[in-house]
N, C-alpha and C positions, 0 to 999 in steps of 0.2 A: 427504217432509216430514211432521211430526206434526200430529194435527189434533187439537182442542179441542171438545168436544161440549160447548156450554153448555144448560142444561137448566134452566128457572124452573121455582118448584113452582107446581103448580097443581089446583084442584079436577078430576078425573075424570067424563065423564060418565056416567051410569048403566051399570051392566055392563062397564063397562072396565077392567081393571087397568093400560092402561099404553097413552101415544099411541105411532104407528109414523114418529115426527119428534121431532131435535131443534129445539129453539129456535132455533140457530142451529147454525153451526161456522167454524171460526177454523181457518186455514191459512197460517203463516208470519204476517204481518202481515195479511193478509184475513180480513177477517170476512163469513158469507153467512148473511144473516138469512131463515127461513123464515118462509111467509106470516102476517102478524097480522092480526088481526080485533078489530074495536071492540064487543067482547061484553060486557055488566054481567054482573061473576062470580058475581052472586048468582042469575039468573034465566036467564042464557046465552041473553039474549037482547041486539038491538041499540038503541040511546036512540032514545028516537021521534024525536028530531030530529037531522037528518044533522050538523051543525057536532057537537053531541056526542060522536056516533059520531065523526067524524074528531080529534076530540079524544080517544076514549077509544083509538082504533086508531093516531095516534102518538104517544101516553104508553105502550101496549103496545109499540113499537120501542125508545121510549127507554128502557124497561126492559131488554130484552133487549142492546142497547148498552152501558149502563150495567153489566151482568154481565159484560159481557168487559173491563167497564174504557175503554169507549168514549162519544161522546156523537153526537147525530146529526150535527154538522159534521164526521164523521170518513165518511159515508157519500158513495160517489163514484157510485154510481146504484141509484135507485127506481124501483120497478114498481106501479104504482097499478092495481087493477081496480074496476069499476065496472058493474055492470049499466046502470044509468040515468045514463048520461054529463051528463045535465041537473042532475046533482049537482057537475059541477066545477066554479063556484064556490064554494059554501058549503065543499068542502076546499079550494080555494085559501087560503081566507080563515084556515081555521086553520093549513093547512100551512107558512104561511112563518114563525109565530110561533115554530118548533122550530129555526131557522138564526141566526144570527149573523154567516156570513160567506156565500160566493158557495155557489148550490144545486148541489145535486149532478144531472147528468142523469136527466133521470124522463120517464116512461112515462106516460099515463093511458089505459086499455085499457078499451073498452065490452066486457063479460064478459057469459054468462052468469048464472044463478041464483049467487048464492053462498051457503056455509055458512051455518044459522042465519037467514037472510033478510040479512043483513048489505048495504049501500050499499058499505062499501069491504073490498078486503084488501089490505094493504101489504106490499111483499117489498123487500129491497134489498141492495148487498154494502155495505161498507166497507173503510176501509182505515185504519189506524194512523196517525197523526203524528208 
């Protein structure tokens, strides 16, 4: 089956010519979003307050969605990680604002450290309608 490397552009960080991931990829009608992080592209750093962060890391999915032609109702399961699991409220509270119809299965995973000091990173597949 063909696969579809979708690739959003984005700032570099220092000394790197090029990440060793895509965005995502797309297989027949599946789409498998690689992990996103709620990082301000300015400073590559995460919003001091987690509602933010959770706001900026699923407008980050729904970007990558939106490149394949997809939107996040089209996702049929997410992987939420989390160092401090004391945070899932304040992502509840954004994450259902990104749905419209019934959610898709998800995960909320007490993690270690993540990239960046980041609170969340989001991964999830999709599937076409």
């Amino acid at each position: 089956m063909k696969r579809e490397h979708i690739v959003l552009p984005r700032q570099l960080p220092p000394g790197m010519t090029r990440l060793p991931f895509s965005d995502a990829v797309r297989v027949g009608d599946t789409l498998y979003v690689a992990g996103r992080l709620g990082v301000d592209r300015a400073t590559g750093k995460p919003p001091s307050d987690p509602a933010d962060e959770a706001r900026a890391v699923m407008n980050d999915v729904r970007a990558v969605l939106a490149a394949a032609g997809m939107t996040p109702d089209d996702l049929v399961n997410v992987t939420v990680f989390a160092p401090d699991v004391g945070h899932f409220a304040a992502f509840n509270e954004v994450y259902v604002t990104y749905f419209s119809g019934p959610f898709p299965a998800r995960a909320f995973i007490g993690s270690g450290p993540l990239l960046f000091g980041c609170r969340f990173e989001v991964t999830g597949i999709a599937v076409a309608r």
